[in-house]
Backbone as a chain_set.jsonl record, in Angstrom:
{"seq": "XXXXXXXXXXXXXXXXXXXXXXXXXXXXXXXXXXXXXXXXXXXXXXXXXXXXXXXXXXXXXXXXXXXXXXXXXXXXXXXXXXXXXXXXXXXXXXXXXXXXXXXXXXXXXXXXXXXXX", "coords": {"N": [[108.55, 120.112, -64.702], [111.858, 119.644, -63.49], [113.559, 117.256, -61.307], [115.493, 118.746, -58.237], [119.113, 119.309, -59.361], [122.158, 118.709, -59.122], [124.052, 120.101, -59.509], [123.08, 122.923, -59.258], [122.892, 126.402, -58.091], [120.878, 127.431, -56.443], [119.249, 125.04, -55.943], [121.025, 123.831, -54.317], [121.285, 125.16, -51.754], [118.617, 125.21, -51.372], [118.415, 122.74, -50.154], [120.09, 122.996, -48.036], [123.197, 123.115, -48.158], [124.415, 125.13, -48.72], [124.921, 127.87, -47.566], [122.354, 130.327, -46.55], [120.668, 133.301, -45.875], [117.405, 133.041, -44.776], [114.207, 134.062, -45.309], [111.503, 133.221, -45.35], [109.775, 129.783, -46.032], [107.89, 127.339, -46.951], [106.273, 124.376, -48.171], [106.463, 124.32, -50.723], [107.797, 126.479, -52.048], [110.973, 128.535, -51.338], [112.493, 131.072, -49.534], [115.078, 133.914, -49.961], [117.709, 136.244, -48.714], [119.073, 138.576, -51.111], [121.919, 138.117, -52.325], [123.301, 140.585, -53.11], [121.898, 142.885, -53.212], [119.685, 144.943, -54.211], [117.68, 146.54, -53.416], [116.046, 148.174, -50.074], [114.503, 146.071, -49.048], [115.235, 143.26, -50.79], [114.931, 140.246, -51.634], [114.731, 136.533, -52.958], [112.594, 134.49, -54.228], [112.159, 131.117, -54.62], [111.191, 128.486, -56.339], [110.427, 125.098, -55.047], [111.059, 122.627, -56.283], [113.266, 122.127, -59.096], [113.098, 124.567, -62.271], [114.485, 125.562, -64.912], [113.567, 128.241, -66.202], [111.597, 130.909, -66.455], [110.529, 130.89, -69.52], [110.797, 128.065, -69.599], [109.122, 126.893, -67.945], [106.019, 124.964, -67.888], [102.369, 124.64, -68.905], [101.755, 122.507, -66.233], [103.598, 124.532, -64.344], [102.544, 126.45, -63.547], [101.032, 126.722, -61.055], [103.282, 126.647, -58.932], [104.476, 129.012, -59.673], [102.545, 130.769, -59.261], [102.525, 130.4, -56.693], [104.992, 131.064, -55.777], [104.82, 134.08, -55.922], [102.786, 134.342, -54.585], [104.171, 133.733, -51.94], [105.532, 135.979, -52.413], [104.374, 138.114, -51.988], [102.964, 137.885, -49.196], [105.605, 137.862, -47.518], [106.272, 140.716, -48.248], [103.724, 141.701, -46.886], [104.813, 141.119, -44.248], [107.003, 142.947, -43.893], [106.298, 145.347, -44.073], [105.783, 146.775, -46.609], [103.571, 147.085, -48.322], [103.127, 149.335, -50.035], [103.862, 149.567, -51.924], [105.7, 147.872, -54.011], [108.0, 145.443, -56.308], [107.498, 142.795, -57.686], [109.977, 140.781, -59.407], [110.936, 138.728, -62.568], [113.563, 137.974, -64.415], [113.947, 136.749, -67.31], [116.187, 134.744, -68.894], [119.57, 135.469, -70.148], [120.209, 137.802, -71.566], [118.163, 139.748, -70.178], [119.426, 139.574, -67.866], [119.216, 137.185, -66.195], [120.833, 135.105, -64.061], [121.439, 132.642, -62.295], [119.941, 129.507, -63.676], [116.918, 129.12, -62.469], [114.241, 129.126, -62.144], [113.107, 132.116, -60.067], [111.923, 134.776, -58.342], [112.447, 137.417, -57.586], [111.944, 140.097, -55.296], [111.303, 143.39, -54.426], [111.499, 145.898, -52.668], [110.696, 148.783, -50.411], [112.027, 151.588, -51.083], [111.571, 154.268, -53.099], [110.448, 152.8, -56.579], [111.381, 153.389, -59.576], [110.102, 154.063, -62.768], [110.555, 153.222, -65.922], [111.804, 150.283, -65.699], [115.332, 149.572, -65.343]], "CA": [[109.581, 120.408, -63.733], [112.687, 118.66, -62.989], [114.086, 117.477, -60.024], [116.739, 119.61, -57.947], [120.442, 119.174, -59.812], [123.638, 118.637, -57.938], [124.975, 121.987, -59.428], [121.768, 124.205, -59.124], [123.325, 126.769, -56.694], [119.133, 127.6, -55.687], [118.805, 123.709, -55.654], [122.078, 123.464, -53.68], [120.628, 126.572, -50.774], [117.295, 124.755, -50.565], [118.968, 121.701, -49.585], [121.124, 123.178, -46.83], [124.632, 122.889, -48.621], [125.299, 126.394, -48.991], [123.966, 129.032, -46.299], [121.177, 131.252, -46.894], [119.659, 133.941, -45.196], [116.004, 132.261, -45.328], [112.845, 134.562, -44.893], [110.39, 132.411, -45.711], [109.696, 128.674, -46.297], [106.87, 126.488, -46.976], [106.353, 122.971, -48.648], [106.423, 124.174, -52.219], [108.61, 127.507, -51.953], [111.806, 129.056, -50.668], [112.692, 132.806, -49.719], [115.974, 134.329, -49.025], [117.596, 137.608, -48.95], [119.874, 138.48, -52.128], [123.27, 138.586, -51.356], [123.652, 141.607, -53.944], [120.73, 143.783, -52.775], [119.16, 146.392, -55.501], [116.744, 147.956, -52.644], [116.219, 147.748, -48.628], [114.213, 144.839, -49.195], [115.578, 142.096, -52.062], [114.066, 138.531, -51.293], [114.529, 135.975, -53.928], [111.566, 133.356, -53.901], [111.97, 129.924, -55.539], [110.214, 127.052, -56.206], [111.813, 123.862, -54.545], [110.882, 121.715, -57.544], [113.956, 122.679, -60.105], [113.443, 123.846, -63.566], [115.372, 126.659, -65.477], [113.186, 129.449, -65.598], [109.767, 131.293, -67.221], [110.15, 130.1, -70.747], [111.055, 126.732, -70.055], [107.706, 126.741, -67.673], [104.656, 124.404, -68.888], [101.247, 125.128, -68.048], [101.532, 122.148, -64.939], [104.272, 125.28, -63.481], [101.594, 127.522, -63.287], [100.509, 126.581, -59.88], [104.156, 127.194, -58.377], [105.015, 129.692, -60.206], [101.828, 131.7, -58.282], [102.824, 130.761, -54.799], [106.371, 132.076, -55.888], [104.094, 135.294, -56.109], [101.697, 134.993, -52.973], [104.797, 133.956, -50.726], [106.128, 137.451, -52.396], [103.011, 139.469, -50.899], [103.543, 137.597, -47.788], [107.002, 138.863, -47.211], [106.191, 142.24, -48.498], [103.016, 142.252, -46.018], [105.29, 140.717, -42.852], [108.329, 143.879, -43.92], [105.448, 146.531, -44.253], [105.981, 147.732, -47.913], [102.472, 147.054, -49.078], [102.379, 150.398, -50.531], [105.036, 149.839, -53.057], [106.98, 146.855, -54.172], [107.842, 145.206, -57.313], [108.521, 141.236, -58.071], [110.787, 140.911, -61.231], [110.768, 137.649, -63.257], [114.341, 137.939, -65.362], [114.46, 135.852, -68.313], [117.541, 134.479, -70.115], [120.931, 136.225, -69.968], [119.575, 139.363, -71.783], [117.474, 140.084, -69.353], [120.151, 139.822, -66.544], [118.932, 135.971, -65.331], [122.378, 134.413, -64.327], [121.209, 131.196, -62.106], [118.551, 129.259, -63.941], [116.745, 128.237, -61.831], [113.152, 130.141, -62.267], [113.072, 133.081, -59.221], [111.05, 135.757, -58.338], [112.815, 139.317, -57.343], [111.015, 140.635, -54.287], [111.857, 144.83, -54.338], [110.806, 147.301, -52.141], [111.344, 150.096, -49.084], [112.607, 153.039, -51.654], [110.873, 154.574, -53.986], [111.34, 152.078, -57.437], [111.061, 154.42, -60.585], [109.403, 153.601, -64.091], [110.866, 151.924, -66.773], [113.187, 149.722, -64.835], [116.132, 148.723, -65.787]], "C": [[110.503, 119.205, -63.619], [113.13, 118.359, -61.459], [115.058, 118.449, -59.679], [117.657, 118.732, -58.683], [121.215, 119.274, -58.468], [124.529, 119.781, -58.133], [124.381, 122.902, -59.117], [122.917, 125.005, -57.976], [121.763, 126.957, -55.636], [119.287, 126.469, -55.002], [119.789, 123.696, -54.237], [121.703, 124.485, -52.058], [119.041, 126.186, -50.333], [117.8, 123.782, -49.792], [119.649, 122.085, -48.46], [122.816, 122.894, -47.116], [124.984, 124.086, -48.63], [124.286, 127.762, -48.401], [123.192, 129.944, -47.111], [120.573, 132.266, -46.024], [117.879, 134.18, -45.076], [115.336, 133.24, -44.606], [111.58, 134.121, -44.462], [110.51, 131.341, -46.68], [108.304, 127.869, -46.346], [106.892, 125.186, -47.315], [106.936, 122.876, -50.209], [107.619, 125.716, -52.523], [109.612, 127.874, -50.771], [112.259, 130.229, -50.52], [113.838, 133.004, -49.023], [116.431, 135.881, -49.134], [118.483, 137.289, -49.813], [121.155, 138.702, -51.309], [124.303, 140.226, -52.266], [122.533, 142.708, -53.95], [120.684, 144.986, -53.848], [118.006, 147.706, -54.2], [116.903, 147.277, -50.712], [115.611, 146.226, -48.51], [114.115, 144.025, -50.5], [116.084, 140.99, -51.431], [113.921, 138.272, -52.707], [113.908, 134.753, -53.29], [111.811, 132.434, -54.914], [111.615, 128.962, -55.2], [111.124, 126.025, -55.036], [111.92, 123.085, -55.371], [112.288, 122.459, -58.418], [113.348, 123.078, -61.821], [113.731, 125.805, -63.998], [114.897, 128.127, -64.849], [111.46, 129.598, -66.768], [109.494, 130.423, -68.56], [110.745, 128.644, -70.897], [109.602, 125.911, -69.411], [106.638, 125.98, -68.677], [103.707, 124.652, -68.059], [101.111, 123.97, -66.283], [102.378, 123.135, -63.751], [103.344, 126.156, -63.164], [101.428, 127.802, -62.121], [101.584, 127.282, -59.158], [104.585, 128.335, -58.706], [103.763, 131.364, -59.488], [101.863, 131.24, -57.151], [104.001, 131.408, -54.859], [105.597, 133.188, -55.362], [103.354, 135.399, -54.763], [102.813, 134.844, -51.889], [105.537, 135.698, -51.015], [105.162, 138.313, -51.691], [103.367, 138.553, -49.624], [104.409, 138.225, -46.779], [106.802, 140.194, -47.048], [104.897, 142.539, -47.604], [103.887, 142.063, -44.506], [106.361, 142.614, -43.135], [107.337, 145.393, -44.105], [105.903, 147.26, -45.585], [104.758, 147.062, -49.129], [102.305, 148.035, -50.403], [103.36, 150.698, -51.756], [106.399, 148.827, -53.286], [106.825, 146.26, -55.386], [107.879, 143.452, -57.217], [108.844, 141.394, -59.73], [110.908, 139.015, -61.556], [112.043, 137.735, -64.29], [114.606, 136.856, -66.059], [115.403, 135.612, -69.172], [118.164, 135.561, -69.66], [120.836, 137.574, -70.026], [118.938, 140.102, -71.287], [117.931, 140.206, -67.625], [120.256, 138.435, -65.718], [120.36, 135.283, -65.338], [122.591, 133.298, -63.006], [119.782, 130.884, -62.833], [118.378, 128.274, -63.37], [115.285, 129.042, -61.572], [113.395, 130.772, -60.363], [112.456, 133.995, -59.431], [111.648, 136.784, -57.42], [111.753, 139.655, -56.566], [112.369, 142.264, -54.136], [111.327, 145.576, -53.764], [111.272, 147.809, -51.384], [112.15, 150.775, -49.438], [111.376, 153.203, -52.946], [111.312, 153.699, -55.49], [110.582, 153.103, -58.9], [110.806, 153.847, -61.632], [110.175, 154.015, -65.401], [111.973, 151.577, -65.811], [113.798, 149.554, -65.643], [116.684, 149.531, -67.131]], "O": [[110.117, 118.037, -63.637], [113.025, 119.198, -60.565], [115.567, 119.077, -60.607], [117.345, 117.547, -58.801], [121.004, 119.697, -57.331], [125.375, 120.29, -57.399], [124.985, 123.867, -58.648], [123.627, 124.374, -57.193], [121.645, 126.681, -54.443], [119.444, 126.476, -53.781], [119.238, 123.549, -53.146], [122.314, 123.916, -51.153], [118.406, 126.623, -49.372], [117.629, 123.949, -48.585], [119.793, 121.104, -47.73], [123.541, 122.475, -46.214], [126.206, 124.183, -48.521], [123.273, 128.324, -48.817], [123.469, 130.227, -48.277], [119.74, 131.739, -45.286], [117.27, 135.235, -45.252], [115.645, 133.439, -43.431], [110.837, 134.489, -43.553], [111.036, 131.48, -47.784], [107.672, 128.03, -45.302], [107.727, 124.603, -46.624], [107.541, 121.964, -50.773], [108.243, 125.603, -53.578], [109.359, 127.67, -49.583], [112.558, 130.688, -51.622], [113.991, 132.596, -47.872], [115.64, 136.71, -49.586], [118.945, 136.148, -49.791], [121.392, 139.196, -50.207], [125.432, 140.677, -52.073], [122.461, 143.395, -54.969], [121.596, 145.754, -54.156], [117.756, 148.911, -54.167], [117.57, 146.344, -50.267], [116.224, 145.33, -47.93], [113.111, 144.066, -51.212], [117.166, 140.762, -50.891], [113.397, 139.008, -53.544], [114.31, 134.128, -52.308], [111.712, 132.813, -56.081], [111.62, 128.477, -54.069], [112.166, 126.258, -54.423], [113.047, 122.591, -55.406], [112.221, 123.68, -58.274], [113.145, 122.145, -62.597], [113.292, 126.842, -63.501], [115.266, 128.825, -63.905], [110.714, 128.857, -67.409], [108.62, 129.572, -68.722], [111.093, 128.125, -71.957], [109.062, 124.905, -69.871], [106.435, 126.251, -69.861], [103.836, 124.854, -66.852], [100.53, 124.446, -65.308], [102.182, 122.923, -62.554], [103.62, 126.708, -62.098], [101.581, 128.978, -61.787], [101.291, 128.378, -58.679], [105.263, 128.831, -57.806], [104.097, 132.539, -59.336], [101.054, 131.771, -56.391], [104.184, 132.332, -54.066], [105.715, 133.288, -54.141], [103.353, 136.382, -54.023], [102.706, 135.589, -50.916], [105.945, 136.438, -50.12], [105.447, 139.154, -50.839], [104.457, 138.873, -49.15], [104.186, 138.822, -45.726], [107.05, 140.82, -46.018], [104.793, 143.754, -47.435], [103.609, 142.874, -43.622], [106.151, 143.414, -42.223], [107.921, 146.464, -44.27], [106.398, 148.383, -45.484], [104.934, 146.705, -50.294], [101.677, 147.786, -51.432], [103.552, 151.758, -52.352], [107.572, 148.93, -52.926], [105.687, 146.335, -55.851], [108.595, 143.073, -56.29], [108.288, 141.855, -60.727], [110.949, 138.212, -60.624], [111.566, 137.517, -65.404], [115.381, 136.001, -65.629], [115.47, 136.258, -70.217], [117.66, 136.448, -68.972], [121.137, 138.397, -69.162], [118.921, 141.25, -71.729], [117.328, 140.618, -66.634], [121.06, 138.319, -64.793], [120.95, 134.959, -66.369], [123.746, 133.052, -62.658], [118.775, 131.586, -62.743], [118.913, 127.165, -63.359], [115.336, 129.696, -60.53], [113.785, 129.982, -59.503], [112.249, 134.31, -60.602], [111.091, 136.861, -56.325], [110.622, 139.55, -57.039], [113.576, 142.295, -53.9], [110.426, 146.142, -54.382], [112.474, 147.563, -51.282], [113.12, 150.968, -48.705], [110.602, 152.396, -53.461], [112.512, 153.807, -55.742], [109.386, 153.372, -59.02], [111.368, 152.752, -61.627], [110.297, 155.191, -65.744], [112.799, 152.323, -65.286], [113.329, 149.354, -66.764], [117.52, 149.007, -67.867]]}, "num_chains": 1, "name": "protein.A"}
């Protein structure tokens, strides 16, 4: 992992430079709501540590990279949509990722249909 950047926009939204609608916070993760919403509830969770995204990950990301994930059940147990929610992981451009800055897609409260995307 790298440190936060001075361009990150994530980096720049953990820091308090550029408003956020924050859900959830801890020591090692940050949660806000998207500002481009795909369902009733879309919460993007990121590390606070900076570094791109999945495949730039080394096995010491591992650790953060599953609280990303348990603060996502968190959320999704505080908003009641136990019974049906996704987290998405988009990698690289092709895949739609357009800050890198690894994030975790919190989706739920509609029905989400199979094959996404």
């Amino acid at each position: 992992m790298t440190a936060p950047t001075t361009d990150c926009l994530f980096c720049r939204i953990v820091r308090g430079e550029i408003p956020a609608k924050k859900v959830y916070e801890d020591e090692h993760v940050f949660a806000f709501e998207d500002i481009h919403p795909q369902a009733p509830t879309h919460v993007l969770v990121i590390p606070k540590k900076h570094f791109s995204g999945l495949k730039e990950a080394q096995a010491e990301d591992a650790e953060i990279i599953g609280r990303c994930h348990l603060a996502a059940a968190e959320i999704a147990r505080q908003r009641n949509i136990e019974q049906g929610y996704r987290t998405v992981l988009n990698v690289g451009p092709g895949a739609g990722q357009s800050v890198f800055h690894l994030h975790v897609h919190l989706l739920g409260g509609r029905h989400l249909s199979w094959p996404p995307g």
